[in-house]
MIRO-220262 format. One record per residue: residue number from 1; residue in one letter; x, y, z of N, C-alpha, C in turn. Coordinates in steps of 0.2 Angstrom, whole numbers, plus 5000, padded with zeros to 4 digits. Each point is the difference from the previous one (the first is absolute). Example, Ala and Ser with C-alpha at 12.3 -4.5 7.8 and 13.67 -1.06 7.14 Angstrom:
  num  residu   nc1   nc2   nc3  cac1  cac2  cac3   cc1   cc2   cc3
    1       A  5066  4972  5039  4996  5006  5000  5004  5006  5000
    2       S  4998  5005  4996  5004  5006  5001  4996  5005  5003
***
This chain:
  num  residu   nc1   nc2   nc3  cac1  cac2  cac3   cc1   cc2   cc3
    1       X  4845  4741  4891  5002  5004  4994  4999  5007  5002
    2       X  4992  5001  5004  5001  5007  5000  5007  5003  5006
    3       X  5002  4995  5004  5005  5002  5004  5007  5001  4997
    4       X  5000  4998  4997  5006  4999  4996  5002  5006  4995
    5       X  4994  5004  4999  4997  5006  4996  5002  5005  5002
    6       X  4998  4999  5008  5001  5006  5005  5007  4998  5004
    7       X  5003  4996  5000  5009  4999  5004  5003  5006  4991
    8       X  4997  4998  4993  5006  5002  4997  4998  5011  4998
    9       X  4994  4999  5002  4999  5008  4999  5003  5004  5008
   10       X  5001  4995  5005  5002  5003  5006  5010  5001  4997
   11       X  5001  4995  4999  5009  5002  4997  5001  5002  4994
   12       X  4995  5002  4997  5003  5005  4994  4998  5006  5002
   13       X  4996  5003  5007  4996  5005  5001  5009  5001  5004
   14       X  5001  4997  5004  5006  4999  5006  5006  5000  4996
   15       X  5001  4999  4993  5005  5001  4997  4999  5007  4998
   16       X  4995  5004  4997  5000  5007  4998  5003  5003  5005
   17       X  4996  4999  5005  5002  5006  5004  5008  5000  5003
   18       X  5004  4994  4999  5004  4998  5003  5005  5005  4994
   19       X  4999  4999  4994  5003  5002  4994  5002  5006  5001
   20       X  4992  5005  5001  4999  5005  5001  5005  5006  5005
   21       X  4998  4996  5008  5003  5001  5006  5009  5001  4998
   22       X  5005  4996  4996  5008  4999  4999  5000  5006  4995
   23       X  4993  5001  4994  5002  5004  4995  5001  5009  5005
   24       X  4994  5000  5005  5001  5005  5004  5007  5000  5004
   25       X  5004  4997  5003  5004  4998  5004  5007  5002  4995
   26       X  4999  4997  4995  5005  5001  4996  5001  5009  4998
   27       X  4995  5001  4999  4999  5009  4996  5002  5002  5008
   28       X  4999  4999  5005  5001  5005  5007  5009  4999  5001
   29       X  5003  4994  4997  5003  4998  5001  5006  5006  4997
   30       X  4998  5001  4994  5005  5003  4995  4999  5006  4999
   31       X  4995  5003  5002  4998  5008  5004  5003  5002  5005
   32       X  5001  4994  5004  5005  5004  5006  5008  4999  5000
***
């Protein structure tokens, strides 16, 4: 159970930043 706990706070941690990362990518995108 507790492994199960830590696979889903690993891919929702891994989706933030992933989020994050294209919301960046995006804004540099339409700046330039």
């Amino acid at each position: 159970m507790q492994r199960l706990l830590f696979d889903f706070l690993f891919f929702s941690l891994g989706g933030t930043v992933g989020v994050i990362a294209m919301c960046i990518l995006q804004a540099g995108r339409q700046s330039d």
